[in-house]
mmJSON file of the N, C-alpha and C atoms, coordinates in Angstrom:
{"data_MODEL":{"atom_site":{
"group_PDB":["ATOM","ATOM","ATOM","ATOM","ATOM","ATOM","ATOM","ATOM","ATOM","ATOM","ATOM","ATOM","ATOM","ATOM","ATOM","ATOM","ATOM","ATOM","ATOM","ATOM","ATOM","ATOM","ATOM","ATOM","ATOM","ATOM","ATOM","ATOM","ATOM","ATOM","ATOM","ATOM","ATOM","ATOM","ATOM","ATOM","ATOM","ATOM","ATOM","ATOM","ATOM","ATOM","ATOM","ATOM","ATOM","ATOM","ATOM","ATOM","ATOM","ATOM","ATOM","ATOM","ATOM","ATOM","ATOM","ATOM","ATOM","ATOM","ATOM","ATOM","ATOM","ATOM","ATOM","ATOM","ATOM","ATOM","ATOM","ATOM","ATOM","ATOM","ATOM","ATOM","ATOM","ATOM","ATOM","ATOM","ATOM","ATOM","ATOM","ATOM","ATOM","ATOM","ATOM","ATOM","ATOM","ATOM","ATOM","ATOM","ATOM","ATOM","ATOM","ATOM","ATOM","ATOM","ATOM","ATOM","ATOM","ATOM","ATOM","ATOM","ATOM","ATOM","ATOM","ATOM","ATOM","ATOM","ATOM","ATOM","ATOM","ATOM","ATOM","ATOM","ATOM","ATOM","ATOM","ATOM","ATOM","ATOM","ATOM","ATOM","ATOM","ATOM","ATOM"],
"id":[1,2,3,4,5,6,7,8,9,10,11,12,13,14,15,16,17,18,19,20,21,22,23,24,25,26,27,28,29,30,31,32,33,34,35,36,37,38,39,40,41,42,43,44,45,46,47,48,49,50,51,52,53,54,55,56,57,58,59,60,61,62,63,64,65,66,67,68,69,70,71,72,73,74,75,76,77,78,79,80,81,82,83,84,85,86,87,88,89,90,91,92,93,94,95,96,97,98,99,100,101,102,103,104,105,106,107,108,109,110,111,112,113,114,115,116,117,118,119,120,121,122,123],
"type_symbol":["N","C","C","N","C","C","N","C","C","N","C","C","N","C","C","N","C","C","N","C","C","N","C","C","N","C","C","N","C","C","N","C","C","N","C","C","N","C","C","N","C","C","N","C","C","N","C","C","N","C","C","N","C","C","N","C","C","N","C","C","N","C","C","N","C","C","N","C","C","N","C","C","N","C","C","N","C","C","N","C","C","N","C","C","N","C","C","N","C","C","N","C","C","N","C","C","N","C","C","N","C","C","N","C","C","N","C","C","N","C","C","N","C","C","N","C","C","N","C","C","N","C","C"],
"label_atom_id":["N","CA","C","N","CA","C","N","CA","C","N","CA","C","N","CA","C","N","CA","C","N","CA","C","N","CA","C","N","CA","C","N","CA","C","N","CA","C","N","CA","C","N","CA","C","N","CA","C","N","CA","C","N","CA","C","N","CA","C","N","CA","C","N","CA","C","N","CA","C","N","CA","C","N","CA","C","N","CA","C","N","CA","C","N","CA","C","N","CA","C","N","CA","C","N","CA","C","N","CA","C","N","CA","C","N","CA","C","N","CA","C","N","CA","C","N","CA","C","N","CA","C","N","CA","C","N","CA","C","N","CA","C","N","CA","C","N","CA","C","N","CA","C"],
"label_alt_id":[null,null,null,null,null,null,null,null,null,null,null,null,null,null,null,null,null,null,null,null,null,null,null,null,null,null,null,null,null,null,null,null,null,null,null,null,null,null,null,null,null,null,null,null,null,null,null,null,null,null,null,null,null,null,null,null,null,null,null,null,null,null,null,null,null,null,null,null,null,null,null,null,null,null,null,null,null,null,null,null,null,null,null,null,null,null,null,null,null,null,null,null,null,null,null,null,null,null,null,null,null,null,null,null,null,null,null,null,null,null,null,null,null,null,null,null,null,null,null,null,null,null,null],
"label_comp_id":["UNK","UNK","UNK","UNK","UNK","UNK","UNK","UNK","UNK","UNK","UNK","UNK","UNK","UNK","UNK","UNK","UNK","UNK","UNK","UNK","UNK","UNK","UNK","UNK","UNK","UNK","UNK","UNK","UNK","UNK","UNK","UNK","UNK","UNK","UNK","UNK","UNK","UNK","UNK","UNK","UNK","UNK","UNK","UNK","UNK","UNK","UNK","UNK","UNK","UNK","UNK","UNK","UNK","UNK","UNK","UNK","UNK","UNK","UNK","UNK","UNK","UNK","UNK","UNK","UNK","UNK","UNK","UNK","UNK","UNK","UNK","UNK","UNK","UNK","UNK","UNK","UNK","UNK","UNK","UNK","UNK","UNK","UNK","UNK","UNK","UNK","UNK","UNK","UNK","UNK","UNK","UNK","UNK","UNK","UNK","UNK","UNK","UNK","UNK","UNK","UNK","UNK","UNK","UNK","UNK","UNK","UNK","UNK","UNK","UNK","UNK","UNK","UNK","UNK","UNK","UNK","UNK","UNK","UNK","UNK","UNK","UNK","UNK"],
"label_asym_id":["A","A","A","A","A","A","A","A","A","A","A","A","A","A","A","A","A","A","A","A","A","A","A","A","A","A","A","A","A","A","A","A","A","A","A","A","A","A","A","A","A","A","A","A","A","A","A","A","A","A","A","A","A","A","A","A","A","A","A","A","A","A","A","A","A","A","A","A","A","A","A","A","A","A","A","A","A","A","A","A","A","A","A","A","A","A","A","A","A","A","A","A","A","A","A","A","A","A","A","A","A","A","A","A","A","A","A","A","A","A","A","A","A","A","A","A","A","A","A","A","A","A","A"],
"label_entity_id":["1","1","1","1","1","1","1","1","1","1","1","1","1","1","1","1","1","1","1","1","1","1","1","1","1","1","1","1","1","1","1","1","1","1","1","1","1","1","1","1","1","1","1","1","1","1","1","1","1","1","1","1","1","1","1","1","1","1","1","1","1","1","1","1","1","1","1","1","1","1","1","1","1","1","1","1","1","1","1","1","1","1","1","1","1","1","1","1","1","1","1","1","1","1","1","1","1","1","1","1","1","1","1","1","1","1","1","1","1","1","1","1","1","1","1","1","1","1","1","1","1","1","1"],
"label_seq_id":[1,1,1,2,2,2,3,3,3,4,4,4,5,5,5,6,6,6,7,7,7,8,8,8,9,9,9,10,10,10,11,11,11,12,12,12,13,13,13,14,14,14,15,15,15,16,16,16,17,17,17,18,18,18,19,19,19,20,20,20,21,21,21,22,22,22,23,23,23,24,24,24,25,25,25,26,26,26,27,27,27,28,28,28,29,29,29,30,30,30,31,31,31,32,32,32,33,33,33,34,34,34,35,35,35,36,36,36,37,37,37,38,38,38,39,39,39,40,40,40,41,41,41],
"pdbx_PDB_ins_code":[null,null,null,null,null,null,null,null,null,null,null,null,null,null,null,null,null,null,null,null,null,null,null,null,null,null,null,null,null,null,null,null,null,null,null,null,null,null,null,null,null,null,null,null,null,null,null,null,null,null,null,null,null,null,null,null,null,null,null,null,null,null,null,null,null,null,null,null,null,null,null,null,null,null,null,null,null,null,null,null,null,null,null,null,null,null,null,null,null,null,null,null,null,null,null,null,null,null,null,null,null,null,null,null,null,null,null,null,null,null,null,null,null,null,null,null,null,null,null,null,null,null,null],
"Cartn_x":[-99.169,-99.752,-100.902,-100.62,-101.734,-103.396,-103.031,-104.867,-105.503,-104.894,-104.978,-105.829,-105.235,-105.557,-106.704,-106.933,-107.859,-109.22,-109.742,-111.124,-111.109,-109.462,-109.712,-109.579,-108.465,-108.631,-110.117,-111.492,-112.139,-112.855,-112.549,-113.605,-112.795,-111.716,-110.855,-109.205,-109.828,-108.274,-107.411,-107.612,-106.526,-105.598,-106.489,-105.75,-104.856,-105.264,-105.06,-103.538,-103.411,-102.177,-101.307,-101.752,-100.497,-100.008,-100.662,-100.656,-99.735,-100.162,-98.91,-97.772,-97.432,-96.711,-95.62,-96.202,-95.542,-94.723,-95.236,-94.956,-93.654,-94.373,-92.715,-91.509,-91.591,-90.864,-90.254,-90.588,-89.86,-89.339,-89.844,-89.032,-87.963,-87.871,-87.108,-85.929,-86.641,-86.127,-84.334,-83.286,-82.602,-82.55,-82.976,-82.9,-81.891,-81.08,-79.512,-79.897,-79.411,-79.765,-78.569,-78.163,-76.617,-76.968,-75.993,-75.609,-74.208,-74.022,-72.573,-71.944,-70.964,-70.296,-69.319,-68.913,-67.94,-67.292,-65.825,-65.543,-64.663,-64.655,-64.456,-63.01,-61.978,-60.91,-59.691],
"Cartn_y":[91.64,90.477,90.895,92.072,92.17,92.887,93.317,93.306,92.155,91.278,89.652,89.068,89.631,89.128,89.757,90.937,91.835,91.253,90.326,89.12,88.575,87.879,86.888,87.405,88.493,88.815,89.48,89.647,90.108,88.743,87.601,86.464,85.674,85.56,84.641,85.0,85.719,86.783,85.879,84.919,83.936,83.468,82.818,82.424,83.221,84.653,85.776,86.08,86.055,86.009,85.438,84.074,82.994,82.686,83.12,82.954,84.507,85.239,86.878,86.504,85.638,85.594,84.789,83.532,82.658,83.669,84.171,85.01,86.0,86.644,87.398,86.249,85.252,84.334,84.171,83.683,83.016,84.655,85.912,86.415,87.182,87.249,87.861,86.709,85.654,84.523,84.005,83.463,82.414,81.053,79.705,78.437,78.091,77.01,76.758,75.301,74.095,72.792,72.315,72.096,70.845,69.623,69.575,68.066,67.729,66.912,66.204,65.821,66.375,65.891,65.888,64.137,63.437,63.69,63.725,63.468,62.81,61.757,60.925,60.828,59.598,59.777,59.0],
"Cartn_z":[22.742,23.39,24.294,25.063,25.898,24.815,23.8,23.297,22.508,22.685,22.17,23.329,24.57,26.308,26.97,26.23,26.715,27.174,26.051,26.638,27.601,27.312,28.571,30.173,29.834,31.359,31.589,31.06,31.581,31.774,31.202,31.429,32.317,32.378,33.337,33.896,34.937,35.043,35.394,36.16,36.953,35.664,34.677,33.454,32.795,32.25,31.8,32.568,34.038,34.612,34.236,34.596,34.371,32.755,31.947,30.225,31.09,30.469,31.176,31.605,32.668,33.541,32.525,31.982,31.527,29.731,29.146,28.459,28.69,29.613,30.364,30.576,31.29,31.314,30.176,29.255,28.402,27.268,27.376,26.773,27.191,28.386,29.282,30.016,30.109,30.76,30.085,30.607,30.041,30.448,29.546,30.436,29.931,31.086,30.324,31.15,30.059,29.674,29.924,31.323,30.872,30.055,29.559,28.94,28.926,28.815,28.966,27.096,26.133,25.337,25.373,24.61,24.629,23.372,23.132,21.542,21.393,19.984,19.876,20.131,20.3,20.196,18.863],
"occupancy":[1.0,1.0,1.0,1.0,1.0,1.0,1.0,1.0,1.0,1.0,1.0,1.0,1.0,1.0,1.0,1.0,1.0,1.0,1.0,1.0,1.0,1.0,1.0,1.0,1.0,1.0,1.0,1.0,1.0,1.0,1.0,1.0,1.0,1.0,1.0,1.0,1.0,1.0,1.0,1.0,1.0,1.0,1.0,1.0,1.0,1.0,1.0,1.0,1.0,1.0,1.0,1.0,1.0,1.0,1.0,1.0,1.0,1.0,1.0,1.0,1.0,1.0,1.0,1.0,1.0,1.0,1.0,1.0,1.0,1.0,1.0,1.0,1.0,1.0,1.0,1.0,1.0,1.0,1.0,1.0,1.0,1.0,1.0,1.0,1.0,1.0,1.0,1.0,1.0,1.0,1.0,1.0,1.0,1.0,1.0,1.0,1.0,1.0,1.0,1.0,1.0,1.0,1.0,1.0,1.0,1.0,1.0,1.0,1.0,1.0,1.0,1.0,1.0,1.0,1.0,1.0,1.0,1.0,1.0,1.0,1.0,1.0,1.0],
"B_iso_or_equiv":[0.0,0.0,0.0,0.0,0.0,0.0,0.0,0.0,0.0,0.0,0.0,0.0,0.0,0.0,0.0,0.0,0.0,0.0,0.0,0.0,0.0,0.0,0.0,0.0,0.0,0.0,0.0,0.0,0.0,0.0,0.0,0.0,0.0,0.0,0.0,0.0,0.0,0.0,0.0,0.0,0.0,0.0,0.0,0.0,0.0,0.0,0.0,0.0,0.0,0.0,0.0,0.0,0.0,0.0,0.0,0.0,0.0,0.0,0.0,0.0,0.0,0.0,0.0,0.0,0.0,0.0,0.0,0.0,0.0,0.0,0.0,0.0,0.0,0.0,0.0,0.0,0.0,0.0,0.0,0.0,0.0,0.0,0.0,0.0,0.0,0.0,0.0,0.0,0.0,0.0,0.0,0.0,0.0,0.0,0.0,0.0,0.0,0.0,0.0,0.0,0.0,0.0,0.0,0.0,0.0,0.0,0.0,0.0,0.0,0.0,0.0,0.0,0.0,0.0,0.0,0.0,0.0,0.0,0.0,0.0,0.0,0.0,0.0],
"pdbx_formal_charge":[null,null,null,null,null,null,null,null,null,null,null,null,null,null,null,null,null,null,null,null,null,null,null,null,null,null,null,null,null,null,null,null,null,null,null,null,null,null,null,null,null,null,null,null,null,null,null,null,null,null,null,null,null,null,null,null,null,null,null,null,null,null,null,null,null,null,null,null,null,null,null,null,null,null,null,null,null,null,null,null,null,null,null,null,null,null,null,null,null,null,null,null,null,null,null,null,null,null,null,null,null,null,null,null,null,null,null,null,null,null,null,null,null,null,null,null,null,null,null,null,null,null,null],
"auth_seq_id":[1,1,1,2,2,2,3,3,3,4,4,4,5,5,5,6,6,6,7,7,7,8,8,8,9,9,9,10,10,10,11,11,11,12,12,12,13,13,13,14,14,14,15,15,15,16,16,16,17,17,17,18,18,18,19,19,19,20,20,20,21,21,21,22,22,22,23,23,23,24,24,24,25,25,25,26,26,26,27,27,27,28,28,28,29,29,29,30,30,30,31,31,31,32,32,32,33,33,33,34,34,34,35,35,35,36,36,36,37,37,37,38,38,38,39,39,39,40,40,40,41,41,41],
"auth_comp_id":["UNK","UNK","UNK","UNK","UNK","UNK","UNK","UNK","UNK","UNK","UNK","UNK","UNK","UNK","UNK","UNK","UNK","UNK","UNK","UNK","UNK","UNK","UNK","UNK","UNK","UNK","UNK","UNK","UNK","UNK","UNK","UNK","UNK","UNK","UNK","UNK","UNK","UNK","UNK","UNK","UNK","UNK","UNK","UNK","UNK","UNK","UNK","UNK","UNK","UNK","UNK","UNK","UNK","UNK","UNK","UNK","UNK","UNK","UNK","UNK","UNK","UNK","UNK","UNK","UNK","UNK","UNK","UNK","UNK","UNK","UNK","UNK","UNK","UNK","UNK","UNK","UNK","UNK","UNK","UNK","UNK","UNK","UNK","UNK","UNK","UNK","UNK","UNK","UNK","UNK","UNK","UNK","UNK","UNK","UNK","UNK","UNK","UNK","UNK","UNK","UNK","UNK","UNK","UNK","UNK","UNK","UNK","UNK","UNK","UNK","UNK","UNK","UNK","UNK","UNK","UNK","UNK","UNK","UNK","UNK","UNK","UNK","UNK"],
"auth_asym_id":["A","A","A","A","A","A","A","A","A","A","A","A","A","A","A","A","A","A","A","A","A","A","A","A","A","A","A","A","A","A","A","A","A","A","A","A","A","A","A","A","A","A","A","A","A","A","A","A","A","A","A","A","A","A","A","A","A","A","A","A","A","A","A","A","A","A","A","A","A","A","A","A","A","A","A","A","A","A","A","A","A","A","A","A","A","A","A","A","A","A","A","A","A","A","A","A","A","A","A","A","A","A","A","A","A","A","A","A","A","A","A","A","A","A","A","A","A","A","A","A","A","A","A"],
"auth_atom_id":["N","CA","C","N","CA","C","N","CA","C","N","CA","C","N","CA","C","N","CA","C","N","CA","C","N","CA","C","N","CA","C","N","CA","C","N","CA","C","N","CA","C","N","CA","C","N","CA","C","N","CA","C","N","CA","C","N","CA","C","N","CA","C","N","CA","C","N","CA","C","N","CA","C","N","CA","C","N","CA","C","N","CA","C","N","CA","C","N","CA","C","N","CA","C","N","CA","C","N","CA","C","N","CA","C","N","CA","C","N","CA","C","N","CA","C","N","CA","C","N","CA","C","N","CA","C","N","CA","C","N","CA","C","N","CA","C","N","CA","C","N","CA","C"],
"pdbx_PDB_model_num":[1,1,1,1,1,1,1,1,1,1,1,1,1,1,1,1,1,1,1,1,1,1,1,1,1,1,1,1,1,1,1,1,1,1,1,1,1,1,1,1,1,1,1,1,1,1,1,1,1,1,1,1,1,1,1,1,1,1,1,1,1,1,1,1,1,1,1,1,1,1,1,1,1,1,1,1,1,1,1,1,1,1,1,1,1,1,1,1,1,1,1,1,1,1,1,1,1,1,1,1,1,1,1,1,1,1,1,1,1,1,1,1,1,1,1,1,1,1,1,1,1,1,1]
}}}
């Protein structure tokens, strides 16, 4: 991922971060979604 990024962080590092940042997130990350199920009776 990062020589894909290599442009942008030289044209827009702020972006280049947060695209980075958000990346690590989600592959490193776990999100856990409550929901509520019912079954039938």
């Amino acid at each position: 991922m990062t020589d894909r990024l290599a442009p942008l962080a030289q044209t827009d590092p702020t972006i280049h971060a947060l695209i980075r940042r958000e990346v690590e997130r989600q592959e490193h990350g776990l999100e856990l979604i409550a929901s509520e199920n019912f079954c039938s009776v």
